[in-house]
C-alpha positions as CSV (number, residue, x, y, z in Angstrom):
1,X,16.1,4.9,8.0
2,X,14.2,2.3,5.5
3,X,13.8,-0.1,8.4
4,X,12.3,3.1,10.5
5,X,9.7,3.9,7.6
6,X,9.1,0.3,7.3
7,X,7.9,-0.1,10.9
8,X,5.9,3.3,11.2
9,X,3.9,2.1,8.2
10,X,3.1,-0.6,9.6
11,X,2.4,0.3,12.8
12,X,0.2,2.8,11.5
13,X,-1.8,0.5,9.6
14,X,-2.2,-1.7,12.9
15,X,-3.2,1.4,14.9
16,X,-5.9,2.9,12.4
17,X,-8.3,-0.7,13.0
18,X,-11.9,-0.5,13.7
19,X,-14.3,2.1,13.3
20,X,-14.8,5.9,14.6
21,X,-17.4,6.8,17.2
22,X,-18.8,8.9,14.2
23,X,-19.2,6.6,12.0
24,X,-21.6,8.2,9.3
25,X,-22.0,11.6,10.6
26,X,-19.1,12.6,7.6
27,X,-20.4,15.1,4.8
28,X,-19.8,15.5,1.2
29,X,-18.7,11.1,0.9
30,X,-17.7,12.0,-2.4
31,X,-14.3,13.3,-1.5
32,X,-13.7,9.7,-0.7
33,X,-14.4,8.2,-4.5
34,X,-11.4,7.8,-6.4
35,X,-10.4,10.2,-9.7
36,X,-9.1,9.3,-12.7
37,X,-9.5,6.0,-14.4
38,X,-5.1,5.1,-13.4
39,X,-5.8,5.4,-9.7
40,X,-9.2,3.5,-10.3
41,X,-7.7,0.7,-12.5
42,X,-5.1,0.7,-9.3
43,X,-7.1,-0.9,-6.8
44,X,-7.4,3.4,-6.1
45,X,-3.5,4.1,-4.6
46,X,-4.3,7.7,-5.6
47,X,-1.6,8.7,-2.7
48,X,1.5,7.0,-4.7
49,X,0.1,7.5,-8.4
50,X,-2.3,10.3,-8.9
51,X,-0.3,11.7,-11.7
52,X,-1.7,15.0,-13.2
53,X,-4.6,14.3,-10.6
54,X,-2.5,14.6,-7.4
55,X,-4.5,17.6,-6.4
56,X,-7.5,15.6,-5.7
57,X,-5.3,12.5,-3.6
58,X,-1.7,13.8,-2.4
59,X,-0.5,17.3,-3.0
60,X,3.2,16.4,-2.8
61,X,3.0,14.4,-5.7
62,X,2.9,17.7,-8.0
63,X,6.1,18.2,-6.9
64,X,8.7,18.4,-10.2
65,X,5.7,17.2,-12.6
66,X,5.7,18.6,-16.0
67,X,2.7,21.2,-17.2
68,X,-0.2,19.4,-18.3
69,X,-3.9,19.6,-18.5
70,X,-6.5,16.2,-17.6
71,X,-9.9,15.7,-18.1
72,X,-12.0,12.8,-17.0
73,X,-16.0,12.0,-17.0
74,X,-17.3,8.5,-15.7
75,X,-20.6,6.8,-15.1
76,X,-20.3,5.7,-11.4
77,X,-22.3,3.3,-10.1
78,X,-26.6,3.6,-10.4
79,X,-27.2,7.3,-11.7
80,X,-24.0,8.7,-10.4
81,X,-22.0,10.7,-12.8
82,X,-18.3,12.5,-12.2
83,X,-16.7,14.8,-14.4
84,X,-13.2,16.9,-13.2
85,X,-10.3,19.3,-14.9
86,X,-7.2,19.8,-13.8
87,X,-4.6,22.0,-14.8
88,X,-0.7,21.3,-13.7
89,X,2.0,24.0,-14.0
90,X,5.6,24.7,-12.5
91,X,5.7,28.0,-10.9
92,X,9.4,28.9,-10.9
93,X,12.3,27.0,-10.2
94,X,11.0,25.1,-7.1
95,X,7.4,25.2,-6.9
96,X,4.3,23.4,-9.1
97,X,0.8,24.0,-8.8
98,X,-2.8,23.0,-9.9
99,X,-6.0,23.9,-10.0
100,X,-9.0,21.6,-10.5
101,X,-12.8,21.8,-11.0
102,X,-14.9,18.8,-9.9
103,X,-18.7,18.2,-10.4
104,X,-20.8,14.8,-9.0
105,X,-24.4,14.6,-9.3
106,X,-26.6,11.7,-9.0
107,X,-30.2,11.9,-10.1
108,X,-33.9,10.2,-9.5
109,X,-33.5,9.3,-6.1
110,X,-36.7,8.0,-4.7
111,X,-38.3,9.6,-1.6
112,X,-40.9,8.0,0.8
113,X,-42.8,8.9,3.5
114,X,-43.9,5.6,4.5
115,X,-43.1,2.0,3.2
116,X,-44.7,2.1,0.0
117,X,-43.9,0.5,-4.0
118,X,-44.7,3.9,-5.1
119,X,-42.5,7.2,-4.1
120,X,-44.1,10.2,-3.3
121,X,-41.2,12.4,-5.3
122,X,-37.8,12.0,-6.7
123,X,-34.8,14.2,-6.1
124,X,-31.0,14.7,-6.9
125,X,-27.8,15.2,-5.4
126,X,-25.1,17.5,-7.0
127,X,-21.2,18.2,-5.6
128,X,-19.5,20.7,-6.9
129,X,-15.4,21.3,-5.5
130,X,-13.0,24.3,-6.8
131,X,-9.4,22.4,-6.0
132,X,-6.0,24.4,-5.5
133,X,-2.5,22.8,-4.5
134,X,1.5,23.6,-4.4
135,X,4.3,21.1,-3.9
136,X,7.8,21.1,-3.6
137,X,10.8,18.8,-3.7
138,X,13.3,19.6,-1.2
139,X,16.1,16.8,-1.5
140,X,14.8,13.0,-1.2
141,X,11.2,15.2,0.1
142,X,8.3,16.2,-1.0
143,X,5.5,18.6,0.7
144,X,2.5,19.4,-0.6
145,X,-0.7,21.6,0.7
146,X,-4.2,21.9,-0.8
147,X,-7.7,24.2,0.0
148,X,-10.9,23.5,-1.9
149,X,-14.4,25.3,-1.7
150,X,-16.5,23.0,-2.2
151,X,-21.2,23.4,-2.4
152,X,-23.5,20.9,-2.4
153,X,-27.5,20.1,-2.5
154,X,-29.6,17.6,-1.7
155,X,-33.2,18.0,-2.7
156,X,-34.1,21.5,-1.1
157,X,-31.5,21.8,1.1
158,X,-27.8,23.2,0.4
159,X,-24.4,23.5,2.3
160,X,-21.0,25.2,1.3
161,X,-17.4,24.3,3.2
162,X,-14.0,24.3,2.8
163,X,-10.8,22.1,3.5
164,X,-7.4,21.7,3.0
165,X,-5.2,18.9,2.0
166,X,-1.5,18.3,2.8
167,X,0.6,15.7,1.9
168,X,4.6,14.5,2.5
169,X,6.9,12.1,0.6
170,X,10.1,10.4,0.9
171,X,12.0,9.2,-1.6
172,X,13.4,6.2,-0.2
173,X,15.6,5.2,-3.1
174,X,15.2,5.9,-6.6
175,X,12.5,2.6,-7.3
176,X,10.7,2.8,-3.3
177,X,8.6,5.6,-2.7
178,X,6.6,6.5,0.6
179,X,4.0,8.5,0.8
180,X,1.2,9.8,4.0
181,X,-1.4,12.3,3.3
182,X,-3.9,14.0,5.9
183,X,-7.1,15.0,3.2
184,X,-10.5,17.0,3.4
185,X,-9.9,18.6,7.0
186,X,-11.7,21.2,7.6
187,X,-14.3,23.2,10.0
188,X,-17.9,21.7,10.7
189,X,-20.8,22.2,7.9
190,X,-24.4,23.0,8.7
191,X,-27.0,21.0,6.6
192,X,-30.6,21.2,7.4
193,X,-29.9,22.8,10.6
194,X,-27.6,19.8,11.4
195,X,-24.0,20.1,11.7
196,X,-21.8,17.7,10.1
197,X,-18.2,16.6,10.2
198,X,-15.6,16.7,7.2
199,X,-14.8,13.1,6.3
200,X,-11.3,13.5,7.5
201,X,-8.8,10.8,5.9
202,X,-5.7,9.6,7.4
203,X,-3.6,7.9,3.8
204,X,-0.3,5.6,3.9
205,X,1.2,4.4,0.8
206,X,4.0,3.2,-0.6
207,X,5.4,2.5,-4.4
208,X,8.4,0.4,-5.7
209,X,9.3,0.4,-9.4
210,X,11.3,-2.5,-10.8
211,X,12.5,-3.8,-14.2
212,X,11.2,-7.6,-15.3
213,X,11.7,-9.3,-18.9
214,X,8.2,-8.2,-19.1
215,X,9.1,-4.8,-19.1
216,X,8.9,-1.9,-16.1
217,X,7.0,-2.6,-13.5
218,X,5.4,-1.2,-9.8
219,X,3.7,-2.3,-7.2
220,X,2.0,-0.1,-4.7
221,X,0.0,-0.6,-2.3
222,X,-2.3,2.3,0.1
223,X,-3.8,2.3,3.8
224,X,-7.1,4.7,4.1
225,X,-8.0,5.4,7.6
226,X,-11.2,8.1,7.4
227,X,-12.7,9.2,10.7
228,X,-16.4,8.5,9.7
229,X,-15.9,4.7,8.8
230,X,-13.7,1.6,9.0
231,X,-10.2,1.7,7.4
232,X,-9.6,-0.1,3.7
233,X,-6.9,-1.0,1.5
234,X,-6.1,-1.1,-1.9
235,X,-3.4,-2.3,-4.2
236,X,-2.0,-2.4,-7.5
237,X,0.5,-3.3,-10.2
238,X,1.4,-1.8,-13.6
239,X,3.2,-3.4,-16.3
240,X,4.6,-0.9,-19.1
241,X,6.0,-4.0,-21.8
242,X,6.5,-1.0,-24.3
243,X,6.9,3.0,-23.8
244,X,3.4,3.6,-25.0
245,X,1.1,1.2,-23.2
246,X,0.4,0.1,-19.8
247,X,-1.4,-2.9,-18.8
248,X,-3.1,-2.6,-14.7
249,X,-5.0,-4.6,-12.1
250,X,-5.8,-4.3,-8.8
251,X,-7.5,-4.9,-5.4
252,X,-9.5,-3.4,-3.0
253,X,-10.1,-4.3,1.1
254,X,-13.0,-3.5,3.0
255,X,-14.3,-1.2,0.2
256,X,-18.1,-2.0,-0.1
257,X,-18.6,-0.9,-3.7
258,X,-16.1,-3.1,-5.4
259,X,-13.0,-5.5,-4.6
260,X,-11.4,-6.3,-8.3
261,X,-9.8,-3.7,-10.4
262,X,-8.6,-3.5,-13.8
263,X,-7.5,-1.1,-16.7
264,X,-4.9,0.1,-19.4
265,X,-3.1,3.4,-20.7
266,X,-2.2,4.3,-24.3
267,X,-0.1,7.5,-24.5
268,X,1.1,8.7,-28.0
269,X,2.9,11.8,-28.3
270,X,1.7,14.4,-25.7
271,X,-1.6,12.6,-25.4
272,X,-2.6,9.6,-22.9
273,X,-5.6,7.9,-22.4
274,X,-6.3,5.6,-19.3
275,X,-9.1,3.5,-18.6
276,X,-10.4,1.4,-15.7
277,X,-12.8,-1.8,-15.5
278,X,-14.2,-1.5,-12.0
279,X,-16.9,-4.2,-11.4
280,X,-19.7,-3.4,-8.5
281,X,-20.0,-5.4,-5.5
282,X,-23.9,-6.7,-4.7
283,X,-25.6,-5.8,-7.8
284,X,-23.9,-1.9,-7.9
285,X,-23.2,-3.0,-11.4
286,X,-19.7,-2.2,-13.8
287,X,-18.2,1.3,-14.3
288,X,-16.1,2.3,-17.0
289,X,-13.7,5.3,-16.6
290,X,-11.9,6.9,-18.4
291,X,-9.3,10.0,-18.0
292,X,-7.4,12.0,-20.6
293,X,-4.5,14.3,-20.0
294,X,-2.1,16.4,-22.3
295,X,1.3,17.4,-21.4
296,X,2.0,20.9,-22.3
């Protein structure tokens, strides 16, 4: 069976090269940015370790977490900002939920008419996503399904749409974890009298967790295959050489924003705190982001 989930991984990452014949005819892009500052400090294997923010990467991974509550609010790159909440809580004996509220805006865009130093006007773009997700474990399984509603406006113009998530993993062993995710599918959204496509995403990961004289450690690494652009990587590792921090690094593939990744965790009590130290490819700049989550 390992040798079986070996090969379909990586078959599928062979099979999900080059680009789709809609390449940039995707809405709302930023479904695609990572969230919270542990995925982001992971080279953004959201699939494998989203944590208490599984609901915005891989639904299965709720299943069997603990109640919590996480907040996050980061200065992407130019004048983009995020800001997200998500609450985690069994339900019963067998399931867990979530339930998430996600807002990204970026401001002062310049708009032209014609090539000119001076714009005519500036404008701004603002997301807004209301996330919901359940996941269960059933043996070495877990499955997962989420829906958002999810509005956006640019300048004048406004759409609303929803999607759903689902996600499946299988516990290997107790250290090797694999995980595939099918996010943000959902029905064609009008624009400006334009329809647009969802930026459907096709996700295989996979996580192993070890023991070094360093401490615990995993490695994971994450295939993206969205059907409005080329298909990127990312990996990371985690080193935890005592209980209450966590040192991480990691790297991204055919990401245009940024390649190296970087970040820690401090947890104390019920609290943790996570950072990241993502620096920006051609002049985008560095973003630091951070996330804090309480477990209940």
């Amino acid at each position: 069976m390992r040798k079986t989930i070996t090969i379909l991984f990586v078959l599928a990452c062979v099979s999900l090269a080059g680009v789709y014949r809609d390449a940039g005819l995707g809405i709302f892009p930023f479904l695609k940015m990572d969230v919270g500052a542990r995925v982001s400090a992971l080279g953004g294997t959201g699939a494998v370790n989203g944590g208490e923010l599984a609901v915005f990467s891989n639904p299965a991974l709720l299943a069997g977490r603990e109640s919590s509550v996480s907040a996050g609010h980061n200065q992407w790159f130019g004048t983009t900002t995020q800001n997200y909440l998500a609450a985690v809580s069994g339900l019963g004996r067998t399931f867990t939920g979530s339930l998430a509220l996600r807002s990204v805006s970026t401001t002062g865009i310049e708009y032209r008419e014609t090539p000119s130093s001076n714009p005519v006007d500036e404008f701004n773009v603002t997301d807004f996503s209301i996330s919901g997700a359940i996941a269960a474990a059933i043996g070495d399984f877990d499955a997962g399904l989420g829906v958002k509603l999810i509005h956006e406006k640019i300048w004048l113009e406004s759409s609303q749409g929803w999607a759903f998530d689902v996600g499946f993993n299988y516990h290997i062993s107790s250290s090797l974890l694999f995980s595939t995710a099918y996010l943000h599918s959902g029905p064609s959204v009008t624009m400006d009298e334009n329809d647009f496509r969802f930026p459907r995403t096709w996700v295989f990961a996979s996580k192993w967790d070890g023991h070094t004289p360093l401490g615990a450690i995993s490695l994971s690494g994450q295939v993206m295959r969205p059907l409005d652009n080329r298909t990127s990587a990312g990996f990371g590792i985690e080193i935890t050489p005592v209980q209450w921090v966590a040192l991480r690094g990691g790297w991204k593939i055919n990401d245009d924003s940024s390649d190296l990744t970087a970040g820690a965790g401090l947890s104390a009590k019920n609290w943790t705190v996570d950072y990241a130290f993502v620096p920006g490819s051609y002049s985008l700049g560095t973003t630091h982001r951070f996330s804090l989550s309480r477990s209940l």
